[in-house]
N, CA, C and O atoms as a GROMACS GRO file, in nm:
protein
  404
    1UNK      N    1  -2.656   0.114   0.077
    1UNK     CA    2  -2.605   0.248   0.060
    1UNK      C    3  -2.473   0.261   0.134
    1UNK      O    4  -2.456   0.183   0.228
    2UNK      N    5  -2.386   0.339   0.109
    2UNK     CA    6  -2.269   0.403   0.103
    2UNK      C    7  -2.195   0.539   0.087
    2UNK      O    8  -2.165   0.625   0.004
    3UNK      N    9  -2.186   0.496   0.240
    3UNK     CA   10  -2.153   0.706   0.209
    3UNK      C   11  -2.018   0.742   0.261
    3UNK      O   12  -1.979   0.682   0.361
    4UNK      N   13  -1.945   0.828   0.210
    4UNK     CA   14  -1.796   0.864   0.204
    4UNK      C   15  -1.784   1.003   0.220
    4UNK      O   16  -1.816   1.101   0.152
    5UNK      N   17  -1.729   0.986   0.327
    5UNK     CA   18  -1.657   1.183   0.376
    5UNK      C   19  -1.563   1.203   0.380
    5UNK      O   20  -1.482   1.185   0.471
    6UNK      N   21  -1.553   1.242   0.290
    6UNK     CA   22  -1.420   1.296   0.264
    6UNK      C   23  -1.347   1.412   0.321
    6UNK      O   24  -1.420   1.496   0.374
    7UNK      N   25  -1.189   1.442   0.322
    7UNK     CA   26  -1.106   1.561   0.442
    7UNK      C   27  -0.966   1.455   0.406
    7UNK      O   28  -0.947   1.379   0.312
    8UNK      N   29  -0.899   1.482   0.501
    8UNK     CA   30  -0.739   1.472   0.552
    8UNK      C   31  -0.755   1.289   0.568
    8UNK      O   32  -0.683   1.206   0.512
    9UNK      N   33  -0.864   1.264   0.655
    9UNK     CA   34  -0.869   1.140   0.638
    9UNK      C   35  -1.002   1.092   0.564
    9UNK      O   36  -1.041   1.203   0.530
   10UNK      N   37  -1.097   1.005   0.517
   10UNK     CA   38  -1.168   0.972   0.466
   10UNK      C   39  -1.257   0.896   0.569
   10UNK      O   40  -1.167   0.859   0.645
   11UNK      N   41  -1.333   0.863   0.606
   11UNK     CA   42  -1.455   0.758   0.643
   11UNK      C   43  -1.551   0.729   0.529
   11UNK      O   44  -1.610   0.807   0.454
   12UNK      N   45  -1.553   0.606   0.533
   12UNK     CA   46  -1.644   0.519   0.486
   12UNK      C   47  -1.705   0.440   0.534
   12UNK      O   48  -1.657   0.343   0.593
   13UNK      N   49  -1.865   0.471   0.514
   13UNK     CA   50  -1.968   0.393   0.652
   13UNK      C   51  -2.081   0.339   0.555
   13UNK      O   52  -2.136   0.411   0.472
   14UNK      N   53  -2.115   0.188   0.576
   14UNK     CA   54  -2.248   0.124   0.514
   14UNK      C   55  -2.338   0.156   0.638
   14UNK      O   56  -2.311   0.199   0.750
   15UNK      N   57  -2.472   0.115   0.567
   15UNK     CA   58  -2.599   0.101   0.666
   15UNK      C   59  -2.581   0.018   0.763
   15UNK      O   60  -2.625   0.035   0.877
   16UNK      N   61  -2.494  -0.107   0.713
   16UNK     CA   62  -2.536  -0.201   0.811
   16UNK      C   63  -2.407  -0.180   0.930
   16UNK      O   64  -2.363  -0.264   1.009
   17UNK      N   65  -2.373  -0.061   0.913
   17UNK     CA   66  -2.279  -0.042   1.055
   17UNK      C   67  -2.130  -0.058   1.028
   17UNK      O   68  -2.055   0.005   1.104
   18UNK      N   69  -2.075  -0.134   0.929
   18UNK     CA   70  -1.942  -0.127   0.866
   18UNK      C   71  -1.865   0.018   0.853
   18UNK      O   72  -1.926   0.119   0.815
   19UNK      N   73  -1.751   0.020   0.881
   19UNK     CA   74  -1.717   0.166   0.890
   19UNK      C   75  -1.520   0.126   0.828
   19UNK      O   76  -1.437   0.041   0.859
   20UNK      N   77  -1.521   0.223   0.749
   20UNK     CA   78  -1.327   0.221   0.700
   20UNK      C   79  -1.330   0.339   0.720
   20UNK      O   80  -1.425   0.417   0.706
   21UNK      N   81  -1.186   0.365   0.766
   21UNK     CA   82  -1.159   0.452   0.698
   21UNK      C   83  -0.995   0.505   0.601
   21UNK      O   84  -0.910   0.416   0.599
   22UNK      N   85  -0.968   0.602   0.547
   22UNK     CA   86  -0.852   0.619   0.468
   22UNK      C   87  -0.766   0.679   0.504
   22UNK      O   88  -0.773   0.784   0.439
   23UNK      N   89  -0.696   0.684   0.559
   23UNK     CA   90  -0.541   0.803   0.596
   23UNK      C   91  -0.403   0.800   0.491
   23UNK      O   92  -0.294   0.857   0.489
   24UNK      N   93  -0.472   0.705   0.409
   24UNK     CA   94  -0.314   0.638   0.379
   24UNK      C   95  -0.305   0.760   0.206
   24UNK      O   96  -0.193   0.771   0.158
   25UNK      N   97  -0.397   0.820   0.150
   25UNK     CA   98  -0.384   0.860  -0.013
   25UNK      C   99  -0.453   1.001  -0.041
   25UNK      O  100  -0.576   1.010  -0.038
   26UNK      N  101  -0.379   1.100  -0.065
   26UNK     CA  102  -0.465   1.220  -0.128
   26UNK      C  103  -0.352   1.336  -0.096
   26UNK      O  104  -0.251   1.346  -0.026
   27UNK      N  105  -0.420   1.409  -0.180
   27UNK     CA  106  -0.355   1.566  -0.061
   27UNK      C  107  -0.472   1.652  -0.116
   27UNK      O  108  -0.579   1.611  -0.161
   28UNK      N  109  -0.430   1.771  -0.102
   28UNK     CA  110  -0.499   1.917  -0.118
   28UNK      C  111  -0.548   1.983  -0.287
   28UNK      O  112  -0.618   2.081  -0.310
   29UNK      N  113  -0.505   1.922  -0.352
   29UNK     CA  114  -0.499   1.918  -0.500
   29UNK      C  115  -0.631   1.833  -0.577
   29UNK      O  116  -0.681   1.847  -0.689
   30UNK      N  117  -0.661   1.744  -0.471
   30UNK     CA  118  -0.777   1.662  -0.501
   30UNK      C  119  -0.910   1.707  -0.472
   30UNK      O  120  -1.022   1.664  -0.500
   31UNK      N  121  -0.848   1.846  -0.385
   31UNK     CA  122  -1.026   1.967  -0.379
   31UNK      C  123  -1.060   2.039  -0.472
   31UNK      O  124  -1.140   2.131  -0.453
   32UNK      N  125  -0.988   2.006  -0.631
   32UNK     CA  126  -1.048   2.121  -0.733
   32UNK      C  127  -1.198   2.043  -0.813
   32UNK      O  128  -1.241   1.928  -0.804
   33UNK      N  129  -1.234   2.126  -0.867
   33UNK     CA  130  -1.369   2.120  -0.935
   33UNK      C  131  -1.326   1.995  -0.987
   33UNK      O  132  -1.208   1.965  -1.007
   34UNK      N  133  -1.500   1.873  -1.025
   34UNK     CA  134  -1.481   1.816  -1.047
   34UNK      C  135  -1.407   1.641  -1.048
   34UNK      O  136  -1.413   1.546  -1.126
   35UNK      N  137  -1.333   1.668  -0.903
   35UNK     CA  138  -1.234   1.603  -0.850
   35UNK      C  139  -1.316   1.440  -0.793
   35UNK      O  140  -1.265   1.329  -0.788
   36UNK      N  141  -1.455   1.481  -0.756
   36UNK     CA  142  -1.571   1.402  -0.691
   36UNK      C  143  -1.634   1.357  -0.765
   36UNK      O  144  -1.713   1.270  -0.731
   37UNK      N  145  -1.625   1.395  -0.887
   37UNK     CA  146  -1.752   1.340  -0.999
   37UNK      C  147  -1.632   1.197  -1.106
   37UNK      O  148  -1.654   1.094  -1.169
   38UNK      N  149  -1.514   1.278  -1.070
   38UNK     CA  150  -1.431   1.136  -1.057
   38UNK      C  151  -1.420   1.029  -1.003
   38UNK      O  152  -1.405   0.919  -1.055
   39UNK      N  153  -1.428   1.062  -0.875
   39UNK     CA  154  -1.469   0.981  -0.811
   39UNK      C  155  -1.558   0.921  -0.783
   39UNK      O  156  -1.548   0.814  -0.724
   40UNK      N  157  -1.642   0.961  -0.810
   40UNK     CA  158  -1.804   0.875  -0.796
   40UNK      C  159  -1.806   0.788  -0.954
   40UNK      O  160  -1.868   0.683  -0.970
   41UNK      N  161  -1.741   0.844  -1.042
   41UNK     CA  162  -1.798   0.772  -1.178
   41UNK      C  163  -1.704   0.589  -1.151
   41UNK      O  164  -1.739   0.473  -1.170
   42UNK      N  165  -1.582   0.652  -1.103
   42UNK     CA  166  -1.457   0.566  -1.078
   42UNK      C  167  -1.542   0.411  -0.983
   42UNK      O  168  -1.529   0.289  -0.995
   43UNK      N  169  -1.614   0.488  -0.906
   43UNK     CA  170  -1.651   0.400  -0.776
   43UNK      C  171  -1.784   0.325  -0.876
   43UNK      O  172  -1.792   0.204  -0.901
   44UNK      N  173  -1.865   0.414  -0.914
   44UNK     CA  174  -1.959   0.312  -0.997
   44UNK      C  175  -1.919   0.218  -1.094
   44UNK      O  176  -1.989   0.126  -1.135
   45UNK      N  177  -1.799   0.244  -1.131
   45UNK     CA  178  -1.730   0.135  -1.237
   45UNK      C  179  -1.676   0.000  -1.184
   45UNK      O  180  -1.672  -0.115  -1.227
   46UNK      N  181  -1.634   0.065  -1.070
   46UNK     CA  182  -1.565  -0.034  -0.989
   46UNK      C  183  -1.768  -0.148  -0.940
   46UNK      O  184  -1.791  -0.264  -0.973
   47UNK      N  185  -1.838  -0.078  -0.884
   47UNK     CA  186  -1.931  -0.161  -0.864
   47UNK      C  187  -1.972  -0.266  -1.018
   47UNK      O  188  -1.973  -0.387  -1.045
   48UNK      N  189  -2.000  -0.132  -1.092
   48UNK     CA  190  -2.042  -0.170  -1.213
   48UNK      C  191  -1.983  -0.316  -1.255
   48UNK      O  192  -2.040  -0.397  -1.328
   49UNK      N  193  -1.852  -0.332  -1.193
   49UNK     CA  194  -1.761  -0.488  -1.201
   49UNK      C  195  -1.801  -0.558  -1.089
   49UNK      O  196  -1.707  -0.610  -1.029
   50UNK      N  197  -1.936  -0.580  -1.030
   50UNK     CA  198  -1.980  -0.687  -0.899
   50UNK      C  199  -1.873  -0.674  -0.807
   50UNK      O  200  -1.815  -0.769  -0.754
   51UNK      N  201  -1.840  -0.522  -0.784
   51UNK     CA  202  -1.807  -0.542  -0.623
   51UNK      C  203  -1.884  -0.503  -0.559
   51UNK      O  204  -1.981  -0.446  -0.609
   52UNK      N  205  -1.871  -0.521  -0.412
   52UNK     CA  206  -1.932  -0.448  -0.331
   52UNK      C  207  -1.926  -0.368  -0.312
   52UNK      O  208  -1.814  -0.319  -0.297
   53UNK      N  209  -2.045  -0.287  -0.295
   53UNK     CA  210  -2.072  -0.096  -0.269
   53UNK      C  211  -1.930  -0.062  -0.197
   53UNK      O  212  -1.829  -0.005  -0.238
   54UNK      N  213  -1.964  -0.124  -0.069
   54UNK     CA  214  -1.825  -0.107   0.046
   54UNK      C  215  -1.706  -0.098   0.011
   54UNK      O  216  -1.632  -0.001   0.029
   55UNK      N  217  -1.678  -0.204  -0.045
   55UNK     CA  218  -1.521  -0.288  -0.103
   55UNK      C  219  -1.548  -0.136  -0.254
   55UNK      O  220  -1.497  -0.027  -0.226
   56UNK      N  221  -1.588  -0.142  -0.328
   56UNK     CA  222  -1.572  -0.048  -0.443
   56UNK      C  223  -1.539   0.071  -0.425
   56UNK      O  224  -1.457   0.135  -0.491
   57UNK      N  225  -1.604   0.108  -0.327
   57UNK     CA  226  -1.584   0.267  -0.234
   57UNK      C  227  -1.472   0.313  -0.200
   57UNK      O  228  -1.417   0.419  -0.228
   58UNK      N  229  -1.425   0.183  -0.105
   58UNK     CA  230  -1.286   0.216  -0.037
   58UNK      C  231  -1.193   0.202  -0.116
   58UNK      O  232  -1.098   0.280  -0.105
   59UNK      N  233  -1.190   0.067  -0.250
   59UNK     CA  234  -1.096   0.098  -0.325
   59UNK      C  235  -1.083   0.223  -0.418
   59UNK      O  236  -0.981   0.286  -0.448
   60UNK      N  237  -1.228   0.246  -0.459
   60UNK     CA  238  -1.244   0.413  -0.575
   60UNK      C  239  -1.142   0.543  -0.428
   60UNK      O  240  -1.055   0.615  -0.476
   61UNK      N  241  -1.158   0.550  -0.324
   61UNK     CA  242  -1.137   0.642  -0.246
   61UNK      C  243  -0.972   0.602  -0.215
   61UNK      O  244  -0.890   0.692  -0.227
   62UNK      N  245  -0.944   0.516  -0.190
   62UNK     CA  246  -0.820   0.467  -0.253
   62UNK      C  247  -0.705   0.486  -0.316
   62UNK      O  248  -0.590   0.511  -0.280
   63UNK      N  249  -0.784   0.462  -0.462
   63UNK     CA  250  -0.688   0.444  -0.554
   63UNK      C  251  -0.723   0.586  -0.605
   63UNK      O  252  -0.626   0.657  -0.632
   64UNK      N  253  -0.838   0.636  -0.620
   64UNK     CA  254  -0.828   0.809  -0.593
   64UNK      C  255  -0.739   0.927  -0.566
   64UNK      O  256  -0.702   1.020  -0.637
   65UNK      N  257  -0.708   0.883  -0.397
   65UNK     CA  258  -0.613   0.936  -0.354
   65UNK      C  259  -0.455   0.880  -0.440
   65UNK      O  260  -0.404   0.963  -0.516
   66UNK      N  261  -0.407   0.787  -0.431
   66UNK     CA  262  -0.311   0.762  -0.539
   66UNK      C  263  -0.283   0.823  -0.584
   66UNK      O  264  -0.180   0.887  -0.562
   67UNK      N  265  -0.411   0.844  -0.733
   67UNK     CA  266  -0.377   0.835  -0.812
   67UNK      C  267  -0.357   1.022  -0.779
   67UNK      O  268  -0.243   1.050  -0.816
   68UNK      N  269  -0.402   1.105  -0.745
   68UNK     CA  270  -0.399   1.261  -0.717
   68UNK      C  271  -0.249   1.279  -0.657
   68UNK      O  272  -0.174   1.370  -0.695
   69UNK      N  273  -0.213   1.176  -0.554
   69UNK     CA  274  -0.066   1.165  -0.522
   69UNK      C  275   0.065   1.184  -0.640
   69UNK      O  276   0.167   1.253  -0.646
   70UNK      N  277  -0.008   1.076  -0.732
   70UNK     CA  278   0.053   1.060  -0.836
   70UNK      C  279   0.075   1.168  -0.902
   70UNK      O  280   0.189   1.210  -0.925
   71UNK      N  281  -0.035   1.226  -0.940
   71UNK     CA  282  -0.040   1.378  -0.985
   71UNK      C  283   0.041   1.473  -0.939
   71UNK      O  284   0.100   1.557  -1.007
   72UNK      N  285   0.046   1.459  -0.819
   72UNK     CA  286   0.105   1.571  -0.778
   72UNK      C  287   0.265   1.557  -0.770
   72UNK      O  288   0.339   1.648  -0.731
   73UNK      N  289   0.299   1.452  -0.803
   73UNK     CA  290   0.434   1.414  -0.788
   73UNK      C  291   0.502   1.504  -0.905
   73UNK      O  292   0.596   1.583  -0.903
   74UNK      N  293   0.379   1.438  -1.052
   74UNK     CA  294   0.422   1.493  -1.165
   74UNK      C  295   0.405   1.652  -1.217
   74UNK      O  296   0.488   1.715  -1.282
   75UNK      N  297   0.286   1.696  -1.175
   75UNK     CA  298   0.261   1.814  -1.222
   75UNK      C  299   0.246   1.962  -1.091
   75UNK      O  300   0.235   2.084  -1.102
   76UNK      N  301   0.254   1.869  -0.980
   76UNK     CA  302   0.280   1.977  -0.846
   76UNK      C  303   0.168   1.950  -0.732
   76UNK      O  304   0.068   1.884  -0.758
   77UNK      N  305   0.182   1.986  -0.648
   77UNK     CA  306   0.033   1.969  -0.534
   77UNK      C  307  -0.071   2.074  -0.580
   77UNK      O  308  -0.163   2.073  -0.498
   78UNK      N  309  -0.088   2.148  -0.662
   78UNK     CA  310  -0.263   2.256  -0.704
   78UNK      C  311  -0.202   2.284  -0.856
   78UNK      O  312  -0.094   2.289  -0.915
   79UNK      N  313  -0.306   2.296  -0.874
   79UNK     CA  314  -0.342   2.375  -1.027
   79UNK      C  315  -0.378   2.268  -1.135
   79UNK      O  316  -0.421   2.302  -1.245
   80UNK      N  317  -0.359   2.120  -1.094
   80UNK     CA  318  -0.452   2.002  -1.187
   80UNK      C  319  -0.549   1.985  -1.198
   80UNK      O  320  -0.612   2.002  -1.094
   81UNK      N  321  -0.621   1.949  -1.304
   81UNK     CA  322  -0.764   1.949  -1.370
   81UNK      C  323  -0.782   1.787  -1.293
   81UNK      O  324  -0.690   1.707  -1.280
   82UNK      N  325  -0.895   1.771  -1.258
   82UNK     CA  326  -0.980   1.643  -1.216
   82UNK      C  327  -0.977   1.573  -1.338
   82UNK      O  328  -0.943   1.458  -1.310
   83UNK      N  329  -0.998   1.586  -1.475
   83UNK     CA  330  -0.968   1.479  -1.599
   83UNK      C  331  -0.829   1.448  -1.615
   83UNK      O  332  -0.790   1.386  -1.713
   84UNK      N  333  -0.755   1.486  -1.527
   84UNK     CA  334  -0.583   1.455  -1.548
   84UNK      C  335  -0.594   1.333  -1.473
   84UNK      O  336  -0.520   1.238  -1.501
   85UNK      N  337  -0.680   1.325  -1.379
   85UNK     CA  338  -0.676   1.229  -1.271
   85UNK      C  339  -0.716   1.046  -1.329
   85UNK      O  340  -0.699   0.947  -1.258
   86UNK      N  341  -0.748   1.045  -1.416
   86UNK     CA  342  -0.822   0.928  -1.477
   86UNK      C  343  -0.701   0.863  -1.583
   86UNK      O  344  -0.726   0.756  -1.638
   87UNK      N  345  -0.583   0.925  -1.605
   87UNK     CA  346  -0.483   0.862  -1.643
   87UNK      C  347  -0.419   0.835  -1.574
   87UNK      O  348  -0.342   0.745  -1.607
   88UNK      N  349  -0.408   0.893  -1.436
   88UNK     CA  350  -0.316   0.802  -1.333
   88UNK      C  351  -0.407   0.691  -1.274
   88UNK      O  352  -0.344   0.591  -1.238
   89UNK      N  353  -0.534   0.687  -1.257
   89UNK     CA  354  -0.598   0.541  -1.129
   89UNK      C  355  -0.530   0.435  -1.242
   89UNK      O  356  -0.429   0.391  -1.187
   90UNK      N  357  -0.547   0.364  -1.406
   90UNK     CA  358  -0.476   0.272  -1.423
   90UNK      C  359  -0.323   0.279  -1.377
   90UNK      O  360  -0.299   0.188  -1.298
   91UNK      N  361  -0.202   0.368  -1.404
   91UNK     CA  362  -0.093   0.352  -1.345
   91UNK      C  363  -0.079   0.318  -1.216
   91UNK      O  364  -0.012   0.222  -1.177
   92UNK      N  365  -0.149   0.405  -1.140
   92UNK     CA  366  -0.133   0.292  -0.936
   92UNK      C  367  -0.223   0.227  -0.959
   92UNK      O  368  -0.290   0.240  -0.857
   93UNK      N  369  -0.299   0.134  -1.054
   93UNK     CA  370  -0.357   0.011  -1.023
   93UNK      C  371  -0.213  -0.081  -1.059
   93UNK      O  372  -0.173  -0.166  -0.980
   94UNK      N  373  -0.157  -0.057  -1.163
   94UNK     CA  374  -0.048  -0.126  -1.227
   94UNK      C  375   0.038  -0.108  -1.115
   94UNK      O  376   0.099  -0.215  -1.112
   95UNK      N  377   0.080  -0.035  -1.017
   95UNK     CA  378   0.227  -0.046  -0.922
   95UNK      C  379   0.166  -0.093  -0.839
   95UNK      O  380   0.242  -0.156  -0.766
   96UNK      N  381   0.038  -0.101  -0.798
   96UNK     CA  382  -0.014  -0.186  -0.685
   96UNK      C  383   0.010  -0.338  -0.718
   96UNK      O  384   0.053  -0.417  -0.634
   97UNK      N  385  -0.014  -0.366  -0.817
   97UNK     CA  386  -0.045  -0.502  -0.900
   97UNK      C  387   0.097  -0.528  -0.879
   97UNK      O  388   0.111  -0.638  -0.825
   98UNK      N  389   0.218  -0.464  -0.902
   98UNK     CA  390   0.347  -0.522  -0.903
   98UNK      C  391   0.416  -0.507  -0.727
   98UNK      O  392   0.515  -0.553  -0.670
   99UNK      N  393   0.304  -0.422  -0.688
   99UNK     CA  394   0.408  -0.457  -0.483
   99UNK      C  395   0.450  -0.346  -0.506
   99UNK      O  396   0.556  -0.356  -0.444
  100UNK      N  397   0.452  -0.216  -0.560
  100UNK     CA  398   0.500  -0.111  -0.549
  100UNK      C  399   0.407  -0.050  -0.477
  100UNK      O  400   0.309  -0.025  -0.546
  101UNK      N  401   0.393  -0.003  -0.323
  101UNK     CA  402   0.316   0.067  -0.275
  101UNK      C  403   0.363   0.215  -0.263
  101UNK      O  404   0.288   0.300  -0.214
   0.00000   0.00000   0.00000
């Protein structure tokens, strides 16, 4: 199991005592409805591909934040729908993939 708290910064903690956490992706735009059920579907996909709970987590929480970054670059920091969010995680998977952090 794997559990993720989310805020300003993120923690991510397994059972067996492993602990991350995130400072580096998100803002305030990523608290609208729905925004979590993205994220959780995102993170099961990512397992769903044999990663680890851990490793899947931190990247879904991640590339999450990103991708809401991303969002907000384009359409503003509030008023985006959580299904807007699922066309940006492939684009910052793609600028990650090229060294564009």
């Amino acid at each position: 199991m794997v559990v993720a708290l989310k805020g300003a910064q993120t923690s991510i903690a397994a059972l067996d005592g492993r602990l991350l956490c995130n400072s580096f992706a998100g803002n305030a735009g990523l608290g609208t409805s729905g925004s979590g059920d993205t994220l959780s579907g995102f993170i099961a996909g990512l397992a769903a591909r044999e990663a680890d709970l851990l490793q899947a987590t931190a990247w879904g929480v991640f590339l999450h934040g990103r991708a809401g970054d991303g969002l907000a670059r384009r359409v503003g920091p509030v008023g985006d729908l959580a299904r807007q969010l699922l066309a940006e995680i492939p684009r910052e998977m793609a600028r990650l993939s090229r060294g564009r952090a």
